[in-house]
PQR file with spaces between the fields and no chain letter, atoms N, CA, C, O and H, PARSE charges and radii, in Angstrom:
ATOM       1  N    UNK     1     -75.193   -1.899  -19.834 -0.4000 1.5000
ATOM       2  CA   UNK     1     -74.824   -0.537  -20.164 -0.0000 2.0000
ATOM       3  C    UNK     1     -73.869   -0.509  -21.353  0.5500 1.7000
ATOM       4  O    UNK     1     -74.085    0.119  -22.390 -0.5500 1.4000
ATOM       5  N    UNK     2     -72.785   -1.258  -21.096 -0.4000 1.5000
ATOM       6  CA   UNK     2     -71.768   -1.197  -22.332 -0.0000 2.0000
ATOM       7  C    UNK     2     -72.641   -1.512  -23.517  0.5500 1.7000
ATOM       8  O    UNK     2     -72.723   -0.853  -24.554 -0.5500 1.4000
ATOM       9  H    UNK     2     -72.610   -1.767  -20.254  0.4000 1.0000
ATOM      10  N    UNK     3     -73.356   -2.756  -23.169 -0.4000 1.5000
ATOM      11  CA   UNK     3     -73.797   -2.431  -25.063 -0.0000 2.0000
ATOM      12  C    UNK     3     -75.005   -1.897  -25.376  0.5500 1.7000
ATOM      13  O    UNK     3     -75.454   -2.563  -26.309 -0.5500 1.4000
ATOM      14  H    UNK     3     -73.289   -3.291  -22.327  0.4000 1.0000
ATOM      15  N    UNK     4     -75.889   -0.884  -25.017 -0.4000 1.5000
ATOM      16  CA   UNK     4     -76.077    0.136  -24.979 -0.0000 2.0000
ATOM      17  C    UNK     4     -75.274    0.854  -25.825  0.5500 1.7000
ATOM      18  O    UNK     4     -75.613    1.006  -26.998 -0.5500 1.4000
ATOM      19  H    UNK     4     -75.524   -0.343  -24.259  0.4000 1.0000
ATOM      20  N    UNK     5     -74.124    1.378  -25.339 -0.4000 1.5000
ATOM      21  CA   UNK     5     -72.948    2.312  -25.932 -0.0000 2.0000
ATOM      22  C    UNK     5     -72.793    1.769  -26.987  0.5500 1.7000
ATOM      23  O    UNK     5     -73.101    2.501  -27.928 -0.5500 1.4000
ATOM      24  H    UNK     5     -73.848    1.254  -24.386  0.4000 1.0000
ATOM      25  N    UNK     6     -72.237    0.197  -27.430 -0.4000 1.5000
ATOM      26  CA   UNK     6     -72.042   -0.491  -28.797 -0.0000 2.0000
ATOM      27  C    UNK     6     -73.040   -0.477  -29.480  0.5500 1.7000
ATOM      28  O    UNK     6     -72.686   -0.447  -30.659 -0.5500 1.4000
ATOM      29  H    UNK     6     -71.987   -0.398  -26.665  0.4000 1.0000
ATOM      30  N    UNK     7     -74.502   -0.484  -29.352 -0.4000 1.5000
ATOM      31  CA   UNK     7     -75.543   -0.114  -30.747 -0.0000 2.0000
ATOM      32  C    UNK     7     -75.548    1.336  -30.608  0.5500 1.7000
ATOM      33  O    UNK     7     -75.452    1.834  -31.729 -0.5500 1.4000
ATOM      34  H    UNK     7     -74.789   -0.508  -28.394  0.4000 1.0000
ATOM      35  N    UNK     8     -75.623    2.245  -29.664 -0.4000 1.5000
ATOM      36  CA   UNK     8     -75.646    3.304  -30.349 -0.0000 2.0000
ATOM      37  C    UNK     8     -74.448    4.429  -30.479  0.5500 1.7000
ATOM      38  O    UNK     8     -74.450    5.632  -30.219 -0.5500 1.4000
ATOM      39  H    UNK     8     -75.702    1.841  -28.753  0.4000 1.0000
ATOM      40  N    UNK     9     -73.139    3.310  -31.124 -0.4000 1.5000
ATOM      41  CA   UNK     9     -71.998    3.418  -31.909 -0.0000 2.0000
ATOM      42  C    UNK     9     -72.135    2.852  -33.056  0.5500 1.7000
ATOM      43  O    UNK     9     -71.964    3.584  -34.031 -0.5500 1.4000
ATOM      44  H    UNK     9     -73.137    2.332  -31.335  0.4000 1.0000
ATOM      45  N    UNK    10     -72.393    1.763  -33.238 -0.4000 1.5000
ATOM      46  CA   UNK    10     -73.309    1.148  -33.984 -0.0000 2.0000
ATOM      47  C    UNK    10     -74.287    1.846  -35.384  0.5500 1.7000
ATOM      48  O    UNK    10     -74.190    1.806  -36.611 -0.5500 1.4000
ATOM      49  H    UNK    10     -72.532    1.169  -32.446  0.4000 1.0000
ATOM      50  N    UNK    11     -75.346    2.548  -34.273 -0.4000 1.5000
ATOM      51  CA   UNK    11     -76.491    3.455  -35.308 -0.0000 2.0000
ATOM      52  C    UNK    11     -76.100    4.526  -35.685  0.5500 1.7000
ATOM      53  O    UNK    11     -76.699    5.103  -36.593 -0.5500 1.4000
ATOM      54  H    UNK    11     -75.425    2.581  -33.276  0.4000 1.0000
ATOM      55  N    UNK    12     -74.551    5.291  -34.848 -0.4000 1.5000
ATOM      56  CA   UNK    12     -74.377    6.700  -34.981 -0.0000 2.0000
ATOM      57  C    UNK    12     -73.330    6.544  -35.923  0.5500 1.7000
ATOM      58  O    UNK    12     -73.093    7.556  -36.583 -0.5500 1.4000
ATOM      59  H    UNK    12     -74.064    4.822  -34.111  0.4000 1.0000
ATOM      60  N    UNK    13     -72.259    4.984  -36.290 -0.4000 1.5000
ATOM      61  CA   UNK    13     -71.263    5.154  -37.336 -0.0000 2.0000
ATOM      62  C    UNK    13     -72.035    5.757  -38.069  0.5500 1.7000
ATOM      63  O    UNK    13     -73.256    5.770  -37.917 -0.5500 1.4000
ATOM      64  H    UNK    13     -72.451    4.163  -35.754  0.4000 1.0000
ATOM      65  N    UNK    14     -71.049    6.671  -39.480 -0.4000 1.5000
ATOM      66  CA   UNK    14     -71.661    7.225  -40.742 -0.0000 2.0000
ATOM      67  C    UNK    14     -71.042    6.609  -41.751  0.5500 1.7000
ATOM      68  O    UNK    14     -71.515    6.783  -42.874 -0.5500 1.4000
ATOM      69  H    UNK    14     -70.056    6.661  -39.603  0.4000 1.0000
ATOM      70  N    UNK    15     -69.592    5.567  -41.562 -0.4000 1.5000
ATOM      71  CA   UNK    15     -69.197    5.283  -42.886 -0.0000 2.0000
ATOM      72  C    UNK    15     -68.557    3.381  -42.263  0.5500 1.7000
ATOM      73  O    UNK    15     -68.614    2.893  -41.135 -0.5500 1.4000
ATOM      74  H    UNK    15     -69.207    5.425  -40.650  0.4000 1.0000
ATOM      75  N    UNK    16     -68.171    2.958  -43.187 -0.4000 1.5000
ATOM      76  CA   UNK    16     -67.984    1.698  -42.976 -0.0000 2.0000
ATOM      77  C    UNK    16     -66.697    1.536  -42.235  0.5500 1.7000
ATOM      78  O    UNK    16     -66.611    0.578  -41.467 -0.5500 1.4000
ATOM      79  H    UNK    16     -68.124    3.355  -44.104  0.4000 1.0000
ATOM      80  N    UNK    17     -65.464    2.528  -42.396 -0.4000 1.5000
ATOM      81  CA   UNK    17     -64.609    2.421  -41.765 -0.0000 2.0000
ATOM      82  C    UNK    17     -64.406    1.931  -40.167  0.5500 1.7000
ATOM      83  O    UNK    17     -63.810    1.084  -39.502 -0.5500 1.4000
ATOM      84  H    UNK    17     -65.533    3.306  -43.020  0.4000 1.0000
ATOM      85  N    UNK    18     -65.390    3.144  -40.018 -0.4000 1.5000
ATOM      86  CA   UNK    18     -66.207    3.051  -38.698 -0.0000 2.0000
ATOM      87  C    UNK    18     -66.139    1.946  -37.771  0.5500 1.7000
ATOM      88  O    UNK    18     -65.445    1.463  -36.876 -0.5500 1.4000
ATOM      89  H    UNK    18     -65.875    3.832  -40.558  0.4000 1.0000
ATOM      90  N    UNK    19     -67.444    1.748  -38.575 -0.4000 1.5000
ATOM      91  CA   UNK    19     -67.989    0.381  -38.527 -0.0000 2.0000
ATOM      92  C    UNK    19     -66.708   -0.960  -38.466  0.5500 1.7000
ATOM      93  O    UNK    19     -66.670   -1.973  -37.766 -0.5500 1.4000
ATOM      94  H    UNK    19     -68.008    2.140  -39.302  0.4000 1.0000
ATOM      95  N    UNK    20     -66.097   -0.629  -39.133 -0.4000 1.5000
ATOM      96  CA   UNK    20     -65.347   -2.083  -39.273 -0.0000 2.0000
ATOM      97  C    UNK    20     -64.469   -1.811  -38.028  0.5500 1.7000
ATOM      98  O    UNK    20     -63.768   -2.787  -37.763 -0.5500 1.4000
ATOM      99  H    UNK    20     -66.127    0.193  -39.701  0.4000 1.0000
ATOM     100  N    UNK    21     -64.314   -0.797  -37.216 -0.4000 1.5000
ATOM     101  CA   UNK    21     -63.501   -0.249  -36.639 -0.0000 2.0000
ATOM     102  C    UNK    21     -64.295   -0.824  -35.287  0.5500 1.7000
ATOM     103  O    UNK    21     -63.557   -1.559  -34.631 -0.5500 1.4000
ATOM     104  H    UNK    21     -64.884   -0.004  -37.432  0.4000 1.0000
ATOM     105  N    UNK    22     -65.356   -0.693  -34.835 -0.4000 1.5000
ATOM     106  CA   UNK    22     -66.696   -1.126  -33.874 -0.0000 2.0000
ATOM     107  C    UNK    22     -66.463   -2.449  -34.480  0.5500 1.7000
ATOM     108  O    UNK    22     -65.695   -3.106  -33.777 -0.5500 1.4000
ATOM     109  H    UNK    22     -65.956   -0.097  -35.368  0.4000 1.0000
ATOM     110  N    UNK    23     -66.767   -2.929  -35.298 -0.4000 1.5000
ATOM     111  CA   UNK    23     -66.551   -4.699  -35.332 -0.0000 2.0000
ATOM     112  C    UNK    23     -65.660   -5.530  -34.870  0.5500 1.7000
ATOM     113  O    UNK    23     -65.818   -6.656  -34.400 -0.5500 1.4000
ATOM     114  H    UNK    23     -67.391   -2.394  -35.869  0.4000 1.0000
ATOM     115  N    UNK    24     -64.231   -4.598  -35.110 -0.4000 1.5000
ATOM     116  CA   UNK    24     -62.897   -5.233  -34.410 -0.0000 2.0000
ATOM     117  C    UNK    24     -62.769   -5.264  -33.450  0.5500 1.7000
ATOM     118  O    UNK    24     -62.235   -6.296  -33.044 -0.5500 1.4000
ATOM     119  H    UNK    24     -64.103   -3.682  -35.492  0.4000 1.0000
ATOM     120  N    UNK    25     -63.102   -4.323  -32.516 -0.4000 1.5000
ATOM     121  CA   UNK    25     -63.094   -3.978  -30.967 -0.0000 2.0000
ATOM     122  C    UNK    25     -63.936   -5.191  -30.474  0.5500 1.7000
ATOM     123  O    UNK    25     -63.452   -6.015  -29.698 -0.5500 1.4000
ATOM     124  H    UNK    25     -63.536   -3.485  -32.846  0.4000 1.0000
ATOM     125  N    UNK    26     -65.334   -5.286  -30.993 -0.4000 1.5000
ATOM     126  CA   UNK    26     -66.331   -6.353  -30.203 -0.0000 2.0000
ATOM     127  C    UNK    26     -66.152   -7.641  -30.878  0.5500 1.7000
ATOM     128  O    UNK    26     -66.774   -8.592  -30.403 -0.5500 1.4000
ATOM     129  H    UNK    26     -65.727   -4.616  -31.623  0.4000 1.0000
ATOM     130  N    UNK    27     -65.266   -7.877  -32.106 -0.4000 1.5000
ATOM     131  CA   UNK    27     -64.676   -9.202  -32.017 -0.0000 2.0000
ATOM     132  C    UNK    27     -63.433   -9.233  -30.827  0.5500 1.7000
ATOM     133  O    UNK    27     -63.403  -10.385  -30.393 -0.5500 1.4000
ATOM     134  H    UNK    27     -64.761   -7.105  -32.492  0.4000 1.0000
ATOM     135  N    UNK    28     -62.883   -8.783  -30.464 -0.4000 1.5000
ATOM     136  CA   UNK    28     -61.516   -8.521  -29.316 -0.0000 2.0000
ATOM     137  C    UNK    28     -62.686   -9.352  -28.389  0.5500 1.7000
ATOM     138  O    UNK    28     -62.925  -10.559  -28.358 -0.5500 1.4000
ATOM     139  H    UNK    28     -62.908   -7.847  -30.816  0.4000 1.0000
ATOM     140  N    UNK    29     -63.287   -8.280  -27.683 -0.4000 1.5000
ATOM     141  CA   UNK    29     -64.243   -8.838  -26.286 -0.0000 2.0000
ATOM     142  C    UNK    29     -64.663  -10.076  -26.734  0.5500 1.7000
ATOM     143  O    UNK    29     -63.998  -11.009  -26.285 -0.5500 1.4000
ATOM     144  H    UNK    29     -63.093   -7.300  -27.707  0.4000 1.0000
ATOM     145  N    UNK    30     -65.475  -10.338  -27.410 -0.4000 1.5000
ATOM     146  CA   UNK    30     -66.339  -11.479  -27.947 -0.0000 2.0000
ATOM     147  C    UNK    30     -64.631  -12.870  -27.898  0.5500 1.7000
ATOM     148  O    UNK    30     -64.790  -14.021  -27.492 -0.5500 1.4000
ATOM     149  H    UNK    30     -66.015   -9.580  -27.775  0.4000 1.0000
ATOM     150  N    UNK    31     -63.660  -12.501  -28.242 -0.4000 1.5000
ATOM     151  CA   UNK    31     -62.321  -13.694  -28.136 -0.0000 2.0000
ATOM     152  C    UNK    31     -62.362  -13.733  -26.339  0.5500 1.7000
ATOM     153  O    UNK    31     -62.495  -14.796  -25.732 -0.5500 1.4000
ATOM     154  H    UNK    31     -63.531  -11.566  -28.572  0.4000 1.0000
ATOM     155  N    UNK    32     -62.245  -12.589  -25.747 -0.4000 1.5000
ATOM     156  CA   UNK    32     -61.485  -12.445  -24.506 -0.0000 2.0000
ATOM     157  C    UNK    32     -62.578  -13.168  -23.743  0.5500 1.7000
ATOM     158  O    UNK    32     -62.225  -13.905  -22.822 -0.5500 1.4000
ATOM     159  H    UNK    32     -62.137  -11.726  -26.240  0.4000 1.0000
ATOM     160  N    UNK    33     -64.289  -12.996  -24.117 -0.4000 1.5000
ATOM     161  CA   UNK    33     -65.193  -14.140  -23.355 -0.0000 2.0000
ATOM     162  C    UNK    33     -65.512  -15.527  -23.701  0.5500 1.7000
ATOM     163  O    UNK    33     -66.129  -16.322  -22.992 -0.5500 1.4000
ATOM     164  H    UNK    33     -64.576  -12.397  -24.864  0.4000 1.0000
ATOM     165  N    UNK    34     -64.839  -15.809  -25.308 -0.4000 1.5000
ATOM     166  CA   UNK    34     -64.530  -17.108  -25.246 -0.0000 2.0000
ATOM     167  C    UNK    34     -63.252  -17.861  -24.516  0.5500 1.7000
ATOM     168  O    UNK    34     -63.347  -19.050  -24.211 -0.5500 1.4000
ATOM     169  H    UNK    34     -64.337  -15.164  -25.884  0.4000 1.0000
ATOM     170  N    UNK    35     -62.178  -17.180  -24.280 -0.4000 1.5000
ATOM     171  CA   UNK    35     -61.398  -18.103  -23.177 -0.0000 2.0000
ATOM     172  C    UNK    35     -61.653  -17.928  -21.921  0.5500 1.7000
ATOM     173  O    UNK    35     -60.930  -18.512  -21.115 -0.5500 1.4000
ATOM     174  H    UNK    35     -62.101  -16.214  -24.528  0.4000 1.0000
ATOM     175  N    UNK    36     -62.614  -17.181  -21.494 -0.4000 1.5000
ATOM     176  CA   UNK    36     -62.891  -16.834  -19.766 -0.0000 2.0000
ATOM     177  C    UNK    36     -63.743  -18.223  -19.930  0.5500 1.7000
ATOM     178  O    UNK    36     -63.444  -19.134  -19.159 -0.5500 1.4000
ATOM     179  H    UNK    36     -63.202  -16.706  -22.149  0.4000 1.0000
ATOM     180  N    UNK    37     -64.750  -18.435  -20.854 -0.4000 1.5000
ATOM     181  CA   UNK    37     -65.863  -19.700  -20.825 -0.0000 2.0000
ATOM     182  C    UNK    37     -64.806  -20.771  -20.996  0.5500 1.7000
ATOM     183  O    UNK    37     -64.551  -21.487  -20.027 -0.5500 1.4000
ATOM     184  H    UNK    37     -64.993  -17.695  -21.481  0.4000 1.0000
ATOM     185  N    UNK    38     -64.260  -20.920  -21.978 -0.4000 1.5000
ATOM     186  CA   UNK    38     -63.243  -22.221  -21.801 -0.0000 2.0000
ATOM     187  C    UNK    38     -62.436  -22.235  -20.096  0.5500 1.7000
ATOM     188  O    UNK    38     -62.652  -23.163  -19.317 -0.5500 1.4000
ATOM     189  H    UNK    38     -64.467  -20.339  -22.765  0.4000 1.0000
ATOM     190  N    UNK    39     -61.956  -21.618  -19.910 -0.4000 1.5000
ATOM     191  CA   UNK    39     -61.300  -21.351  -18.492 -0.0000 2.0000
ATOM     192  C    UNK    39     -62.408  -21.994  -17.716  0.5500 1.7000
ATOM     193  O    UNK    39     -62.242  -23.084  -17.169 -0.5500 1.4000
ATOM     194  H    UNK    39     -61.780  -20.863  -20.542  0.4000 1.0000
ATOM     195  N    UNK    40     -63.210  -21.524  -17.677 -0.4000 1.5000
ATOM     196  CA   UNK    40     -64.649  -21.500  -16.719 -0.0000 2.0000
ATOM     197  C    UNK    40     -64.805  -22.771  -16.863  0.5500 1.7000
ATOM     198  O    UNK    40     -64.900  -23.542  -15.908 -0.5500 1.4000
ATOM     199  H    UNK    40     -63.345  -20.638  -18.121  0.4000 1.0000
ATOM     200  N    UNK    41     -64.866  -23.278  -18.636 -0.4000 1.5000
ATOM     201  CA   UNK    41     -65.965  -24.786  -18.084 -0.0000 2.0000
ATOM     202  C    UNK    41     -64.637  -25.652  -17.717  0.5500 1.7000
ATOM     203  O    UNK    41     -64.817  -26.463  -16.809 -0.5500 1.4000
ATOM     204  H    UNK    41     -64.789  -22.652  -19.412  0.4000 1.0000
ATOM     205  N    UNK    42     -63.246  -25.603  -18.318 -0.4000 1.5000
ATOM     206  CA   UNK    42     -62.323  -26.290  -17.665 -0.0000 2.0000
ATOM     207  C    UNK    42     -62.446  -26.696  -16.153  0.5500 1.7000
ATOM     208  O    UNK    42     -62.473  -27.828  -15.670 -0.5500 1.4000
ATOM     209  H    UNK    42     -63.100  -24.944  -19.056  0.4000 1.0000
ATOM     210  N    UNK    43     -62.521  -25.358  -15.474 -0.4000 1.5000
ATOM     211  CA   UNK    43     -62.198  -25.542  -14.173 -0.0000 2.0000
ATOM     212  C    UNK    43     -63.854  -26.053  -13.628  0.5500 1.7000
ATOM     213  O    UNK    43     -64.026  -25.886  -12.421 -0.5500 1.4000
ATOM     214  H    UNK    43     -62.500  -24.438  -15.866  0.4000 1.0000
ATOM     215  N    UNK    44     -64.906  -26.575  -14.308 -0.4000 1.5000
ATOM     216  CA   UNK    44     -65.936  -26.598  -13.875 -0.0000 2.0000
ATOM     217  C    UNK    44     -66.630  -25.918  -12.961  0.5500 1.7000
ATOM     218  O    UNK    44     -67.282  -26.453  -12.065 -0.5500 1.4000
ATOM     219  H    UNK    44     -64.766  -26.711  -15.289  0.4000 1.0000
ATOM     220  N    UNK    45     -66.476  -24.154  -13.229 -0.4000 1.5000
ATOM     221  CA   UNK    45     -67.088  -23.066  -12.688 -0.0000 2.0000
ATOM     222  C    UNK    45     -68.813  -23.020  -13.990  0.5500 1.7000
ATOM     223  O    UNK    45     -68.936  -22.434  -15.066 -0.5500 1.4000
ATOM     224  H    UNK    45     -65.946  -23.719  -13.957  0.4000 1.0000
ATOM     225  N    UNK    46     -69.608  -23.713  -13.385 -0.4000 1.5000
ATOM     226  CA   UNK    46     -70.317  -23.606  -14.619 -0.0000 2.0000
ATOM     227  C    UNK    46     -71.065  -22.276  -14.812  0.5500 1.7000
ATOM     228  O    UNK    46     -71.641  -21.928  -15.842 -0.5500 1.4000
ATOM     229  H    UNK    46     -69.508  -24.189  -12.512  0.4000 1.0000
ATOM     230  N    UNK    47     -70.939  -21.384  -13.327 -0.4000 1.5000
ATOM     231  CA   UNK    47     -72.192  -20.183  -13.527 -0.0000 2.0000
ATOM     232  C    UNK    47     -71.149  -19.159  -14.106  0.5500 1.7000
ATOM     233  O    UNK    47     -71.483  -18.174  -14.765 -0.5500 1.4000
ATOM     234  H    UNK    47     -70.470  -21.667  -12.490  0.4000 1.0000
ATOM     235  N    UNK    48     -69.801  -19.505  -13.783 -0.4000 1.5000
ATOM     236  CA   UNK    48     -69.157  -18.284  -14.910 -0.0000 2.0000
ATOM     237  C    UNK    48     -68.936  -18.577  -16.367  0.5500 1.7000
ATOM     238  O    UNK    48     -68.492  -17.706  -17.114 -0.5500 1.4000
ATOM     239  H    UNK    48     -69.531  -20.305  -13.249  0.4000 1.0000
ATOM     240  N    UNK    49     -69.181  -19.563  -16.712 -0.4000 1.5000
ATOM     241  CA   UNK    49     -69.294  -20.467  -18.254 -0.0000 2.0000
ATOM     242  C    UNK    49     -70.253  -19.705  -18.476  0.5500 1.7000
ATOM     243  O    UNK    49     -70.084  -18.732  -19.211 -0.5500 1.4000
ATOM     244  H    UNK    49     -69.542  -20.271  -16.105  0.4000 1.0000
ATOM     245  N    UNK    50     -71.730  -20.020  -17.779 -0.4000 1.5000
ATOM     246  CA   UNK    50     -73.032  -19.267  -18.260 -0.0000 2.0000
ATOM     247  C    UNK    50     -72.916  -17.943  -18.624  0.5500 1.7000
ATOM     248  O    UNK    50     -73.555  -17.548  -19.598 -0.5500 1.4000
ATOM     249  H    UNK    50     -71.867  -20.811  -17.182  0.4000 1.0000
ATOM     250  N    UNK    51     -72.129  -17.107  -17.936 -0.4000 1.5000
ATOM     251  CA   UNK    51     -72.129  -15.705  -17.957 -0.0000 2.0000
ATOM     252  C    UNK    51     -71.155  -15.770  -18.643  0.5500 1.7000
ATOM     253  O    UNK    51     -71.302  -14.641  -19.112 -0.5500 1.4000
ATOM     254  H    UNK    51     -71.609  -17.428  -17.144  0.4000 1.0000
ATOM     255  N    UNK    52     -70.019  -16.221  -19.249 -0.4000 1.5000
ATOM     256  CA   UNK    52     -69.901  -15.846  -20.193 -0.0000 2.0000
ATOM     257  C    UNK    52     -70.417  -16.058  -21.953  0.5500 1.7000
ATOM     258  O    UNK    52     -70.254  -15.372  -22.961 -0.5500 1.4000
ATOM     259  H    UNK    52     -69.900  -17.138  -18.868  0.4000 1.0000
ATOM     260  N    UNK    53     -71.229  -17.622  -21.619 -0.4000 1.5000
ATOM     261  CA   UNK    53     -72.083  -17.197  -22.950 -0.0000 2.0000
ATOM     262  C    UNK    53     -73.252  -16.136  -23.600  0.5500 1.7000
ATOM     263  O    UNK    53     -73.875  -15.937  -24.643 -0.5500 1.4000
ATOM     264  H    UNK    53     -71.362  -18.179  -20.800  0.4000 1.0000
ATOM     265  N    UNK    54     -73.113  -15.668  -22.390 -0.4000 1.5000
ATOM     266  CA   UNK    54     -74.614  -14.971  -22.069 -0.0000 2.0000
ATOM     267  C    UNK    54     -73.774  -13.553  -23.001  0.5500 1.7000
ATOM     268  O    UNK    54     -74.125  -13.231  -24.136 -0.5500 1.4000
ATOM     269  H    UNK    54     -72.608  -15.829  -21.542  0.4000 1.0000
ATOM     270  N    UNK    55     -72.614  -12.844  -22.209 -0.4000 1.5000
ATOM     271  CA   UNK    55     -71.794  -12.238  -22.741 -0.0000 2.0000
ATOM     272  C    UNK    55     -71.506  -11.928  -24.123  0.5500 1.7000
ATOM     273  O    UNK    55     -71.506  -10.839  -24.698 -0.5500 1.4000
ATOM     274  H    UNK    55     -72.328  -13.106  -21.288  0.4000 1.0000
ATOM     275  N    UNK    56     -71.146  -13.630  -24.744 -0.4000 1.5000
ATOM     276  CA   UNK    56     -70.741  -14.062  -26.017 -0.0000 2.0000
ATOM     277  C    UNK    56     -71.705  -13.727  -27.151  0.5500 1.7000
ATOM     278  O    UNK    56     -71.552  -13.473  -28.346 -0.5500 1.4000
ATOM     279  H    UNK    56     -71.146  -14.515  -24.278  0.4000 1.0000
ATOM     280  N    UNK    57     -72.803  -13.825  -26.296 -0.4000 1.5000
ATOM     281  CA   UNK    57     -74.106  -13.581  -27.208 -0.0000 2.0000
ATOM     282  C    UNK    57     -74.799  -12.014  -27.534  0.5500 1.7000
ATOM     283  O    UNK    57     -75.486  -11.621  -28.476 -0.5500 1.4000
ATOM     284  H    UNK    57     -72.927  -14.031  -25.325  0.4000 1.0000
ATOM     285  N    UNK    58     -74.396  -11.478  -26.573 -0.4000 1.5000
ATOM     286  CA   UNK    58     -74.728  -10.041  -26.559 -0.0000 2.0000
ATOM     287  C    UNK    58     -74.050   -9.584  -27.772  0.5500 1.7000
ATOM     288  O    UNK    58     -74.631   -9.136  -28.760 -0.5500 1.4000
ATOM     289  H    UNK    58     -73.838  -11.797  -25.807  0.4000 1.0000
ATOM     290  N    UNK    59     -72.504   -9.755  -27.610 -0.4000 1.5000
ATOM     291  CA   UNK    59     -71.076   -9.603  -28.579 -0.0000 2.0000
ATOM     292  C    UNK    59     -71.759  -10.275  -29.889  0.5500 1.7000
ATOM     293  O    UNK    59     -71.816   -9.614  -30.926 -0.5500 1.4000
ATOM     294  H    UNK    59     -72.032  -10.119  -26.807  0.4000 1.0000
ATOM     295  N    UNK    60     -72.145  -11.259  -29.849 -0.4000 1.5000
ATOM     296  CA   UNK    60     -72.265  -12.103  -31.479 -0.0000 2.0000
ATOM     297  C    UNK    60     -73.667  -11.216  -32.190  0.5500 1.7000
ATOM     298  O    UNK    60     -73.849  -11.121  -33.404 -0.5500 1.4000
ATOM     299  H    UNK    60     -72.099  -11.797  -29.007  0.4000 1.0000
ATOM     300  N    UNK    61     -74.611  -10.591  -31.078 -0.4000 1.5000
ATOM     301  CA   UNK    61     -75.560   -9.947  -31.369 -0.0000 2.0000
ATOM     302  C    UNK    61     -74.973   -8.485  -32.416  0.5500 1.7000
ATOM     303  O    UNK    61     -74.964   -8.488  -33.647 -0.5500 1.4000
ATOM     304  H    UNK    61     -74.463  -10.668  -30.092  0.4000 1.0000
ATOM     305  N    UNK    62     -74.534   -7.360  -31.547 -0.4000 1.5000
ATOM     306  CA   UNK    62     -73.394   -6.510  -32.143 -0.0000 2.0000
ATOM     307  C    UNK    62     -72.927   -6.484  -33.246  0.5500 1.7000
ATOM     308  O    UNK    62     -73.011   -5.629  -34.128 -0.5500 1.4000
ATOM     309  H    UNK    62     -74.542   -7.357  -30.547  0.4000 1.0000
ATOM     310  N    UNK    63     -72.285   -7.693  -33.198 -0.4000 1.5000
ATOM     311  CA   UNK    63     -71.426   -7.663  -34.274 -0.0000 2.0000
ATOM     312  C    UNK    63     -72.346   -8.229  -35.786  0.5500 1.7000
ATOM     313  O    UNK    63     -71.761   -8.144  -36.865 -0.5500 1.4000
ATOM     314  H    UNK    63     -72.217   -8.388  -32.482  0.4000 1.0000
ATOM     315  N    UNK    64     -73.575   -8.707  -35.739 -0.4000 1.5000
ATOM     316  CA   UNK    64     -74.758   -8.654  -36.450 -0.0000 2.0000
ATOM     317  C    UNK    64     -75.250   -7.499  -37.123  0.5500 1.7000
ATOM     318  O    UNK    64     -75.812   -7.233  -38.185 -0.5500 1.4000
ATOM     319  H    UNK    64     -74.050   -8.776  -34.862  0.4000 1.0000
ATOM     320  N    UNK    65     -74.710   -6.746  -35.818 -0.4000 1.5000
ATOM     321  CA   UNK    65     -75.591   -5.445  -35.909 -0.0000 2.0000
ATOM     322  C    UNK    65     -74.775   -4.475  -37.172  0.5500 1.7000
ATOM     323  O    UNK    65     -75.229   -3.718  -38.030 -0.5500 1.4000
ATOM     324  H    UNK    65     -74.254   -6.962  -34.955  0.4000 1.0000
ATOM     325  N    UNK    66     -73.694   -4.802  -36.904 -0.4000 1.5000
ATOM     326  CA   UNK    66     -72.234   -3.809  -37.752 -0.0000 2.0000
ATOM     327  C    UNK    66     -72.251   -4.441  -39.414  0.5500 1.7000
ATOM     328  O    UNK    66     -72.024   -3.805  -40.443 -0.5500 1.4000
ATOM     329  H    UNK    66     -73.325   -5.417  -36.207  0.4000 1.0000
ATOM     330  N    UNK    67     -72.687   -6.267  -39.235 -0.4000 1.5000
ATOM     331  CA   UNK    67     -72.633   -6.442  -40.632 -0.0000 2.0000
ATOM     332  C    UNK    67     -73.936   -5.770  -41.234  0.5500 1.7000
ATOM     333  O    UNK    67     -73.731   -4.854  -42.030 -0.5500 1.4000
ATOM     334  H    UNK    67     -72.871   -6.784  -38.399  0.4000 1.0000
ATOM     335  N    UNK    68     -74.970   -6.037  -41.015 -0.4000 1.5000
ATOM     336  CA   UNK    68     -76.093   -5.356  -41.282 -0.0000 2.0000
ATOM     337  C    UNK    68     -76.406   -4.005  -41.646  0.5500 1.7000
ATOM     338  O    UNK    68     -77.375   -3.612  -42.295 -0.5500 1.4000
ATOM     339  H    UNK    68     -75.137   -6.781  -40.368  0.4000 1.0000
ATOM     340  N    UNK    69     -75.589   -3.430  -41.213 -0.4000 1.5000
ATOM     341  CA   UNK    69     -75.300   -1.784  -41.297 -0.0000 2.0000
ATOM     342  C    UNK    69     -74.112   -1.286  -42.463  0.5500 1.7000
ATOM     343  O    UNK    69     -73.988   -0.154  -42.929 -0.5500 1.4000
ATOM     344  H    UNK    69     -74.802   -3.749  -40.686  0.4000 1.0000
ATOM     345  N    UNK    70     -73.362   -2.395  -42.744 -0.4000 1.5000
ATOM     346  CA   UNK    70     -72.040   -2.501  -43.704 -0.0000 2.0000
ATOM     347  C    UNK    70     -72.807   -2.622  -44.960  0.5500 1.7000
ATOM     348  O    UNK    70     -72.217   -2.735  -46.035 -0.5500 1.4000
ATOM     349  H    UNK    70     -73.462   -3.315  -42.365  0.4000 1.0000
């Protein structure tokens, strides 16, 4: 659902400000699920490692989406 909301914030920015504004936010998340995965594979939780690359990737997707649109 959330990213849902992030592409079509995404398609509905009109100026780059915007946009760079949506990029910063889902670089934030995209940091906050790289130390949950470090945490994760530390403690050798590997199915929350998974979910959070899975996460990471949605985020790295996004933020594709914002340069592309810039």
């Amino acid at each position: 659902m959330e990213m849902m909301e992030i592409r079509e914030a995404v398609n509905d920015a009109s100026d780059s400000q915007t946009l760079e504004k949506i990029q910063s936010q889902i670089k934030r998340k995209l940091e906050t699920w790289s130390h949950s995965f470090q945490e994760a594979f530390e403690r050798r939780d590997f199915d929350r490692a998974v979910k959070a690359t899975q996460r990471m990737r949605y985020y790295e997707r996004a933020v594709e989406e914002t340069i592309k649109k810039l």
